[in-house]
C-alpha positions as MATLAB code, in Angstrom:
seq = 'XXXXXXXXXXXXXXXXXXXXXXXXXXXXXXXXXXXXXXXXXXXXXXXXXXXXXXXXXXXXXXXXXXXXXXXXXXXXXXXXXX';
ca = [
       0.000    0.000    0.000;
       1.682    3.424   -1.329;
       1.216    6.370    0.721;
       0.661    8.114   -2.456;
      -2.428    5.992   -3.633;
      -3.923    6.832    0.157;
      -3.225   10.314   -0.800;
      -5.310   10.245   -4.112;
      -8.386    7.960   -2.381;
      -8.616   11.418   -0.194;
      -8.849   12.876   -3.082;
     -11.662   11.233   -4.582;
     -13.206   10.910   -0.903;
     -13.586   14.543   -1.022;
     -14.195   15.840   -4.229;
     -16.893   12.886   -5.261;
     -15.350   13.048   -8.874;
     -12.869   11.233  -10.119;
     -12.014   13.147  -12.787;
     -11.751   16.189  -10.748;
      -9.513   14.857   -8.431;
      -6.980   14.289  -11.356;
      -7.099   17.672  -12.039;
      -6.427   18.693   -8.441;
      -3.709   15.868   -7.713;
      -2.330   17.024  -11.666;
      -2.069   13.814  -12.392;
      -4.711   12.038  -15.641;
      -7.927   10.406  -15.100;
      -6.917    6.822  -16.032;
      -3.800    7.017  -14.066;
      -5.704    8.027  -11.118;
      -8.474    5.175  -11.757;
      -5.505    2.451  -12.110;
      -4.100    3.953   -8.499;
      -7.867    3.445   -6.929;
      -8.225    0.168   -8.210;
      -4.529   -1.361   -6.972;
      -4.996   -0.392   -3.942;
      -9.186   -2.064   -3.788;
      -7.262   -5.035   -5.315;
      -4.668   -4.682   -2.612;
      -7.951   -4.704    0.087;
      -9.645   -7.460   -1.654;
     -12.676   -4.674   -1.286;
     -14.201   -1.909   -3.578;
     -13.695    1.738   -2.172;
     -16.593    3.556   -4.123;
     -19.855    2.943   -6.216;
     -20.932    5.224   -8.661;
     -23.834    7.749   -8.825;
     -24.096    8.849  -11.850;
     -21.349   10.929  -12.451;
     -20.640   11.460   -8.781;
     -19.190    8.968   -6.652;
     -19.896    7.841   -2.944;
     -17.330    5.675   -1.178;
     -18.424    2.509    0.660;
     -18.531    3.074    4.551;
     -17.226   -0.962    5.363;
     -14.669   -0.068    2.390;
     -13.139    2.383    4.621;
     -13.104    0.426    7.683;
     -10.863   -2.797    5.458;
      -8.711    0.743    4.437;
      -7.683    1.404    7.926;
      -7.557   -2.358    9.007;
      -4.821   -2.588    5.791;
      -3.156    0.322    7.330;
      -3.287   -1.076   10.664;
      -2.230   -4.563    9.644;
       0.925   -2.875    7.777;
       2.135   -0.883    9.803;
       1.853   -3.645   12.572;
       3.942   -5.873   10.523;
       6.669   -3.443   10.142;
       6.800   -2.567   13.685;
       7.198   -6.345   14.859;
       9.525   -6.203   12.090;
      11.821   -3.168   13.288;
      11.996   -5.028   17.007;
      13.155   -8.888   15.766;
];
């Protein structure tokens, strides 16, 4: 999980618009729709549905985010102390 993909799911979270985020992180649409869907491959979860042209992230979708988060940063903790 790249800091960086976290960084443009914010993104999304708060503008609703994927192609708006783009614009905001400067980065293209596609590239930013290949970075969302590595890291809901990386959950094993999907982070948003569409509504129309809006979208609406999942609410148990966030929860497997921060569990991800939680489970990595875990792992490199135990990691640093053996």
């Amino acid at each position: 999980m790249k800091l960086l993909h976290l960084q443009y799911f914010k993104k999304v979270f708060e503008t609703k618009n994927v192609t708006q985020a783009a614009k905001e992180l400067f980065i293209s649409q596609p590239a930013l729709s290949r970075a969302i869907k590595h890291l809901e491959n990386e959950l094993g979860v999907p982070l948003f549905y569409h509504s129309g042209r809006n979208i609406e992230v999942i609410v148990g979708a966030v929860l497997a985010l921060f569990w991800g988060i939680y489970r990595r940063s875990a792992r490199l903790i135990v990691s640093m102390l053996l």
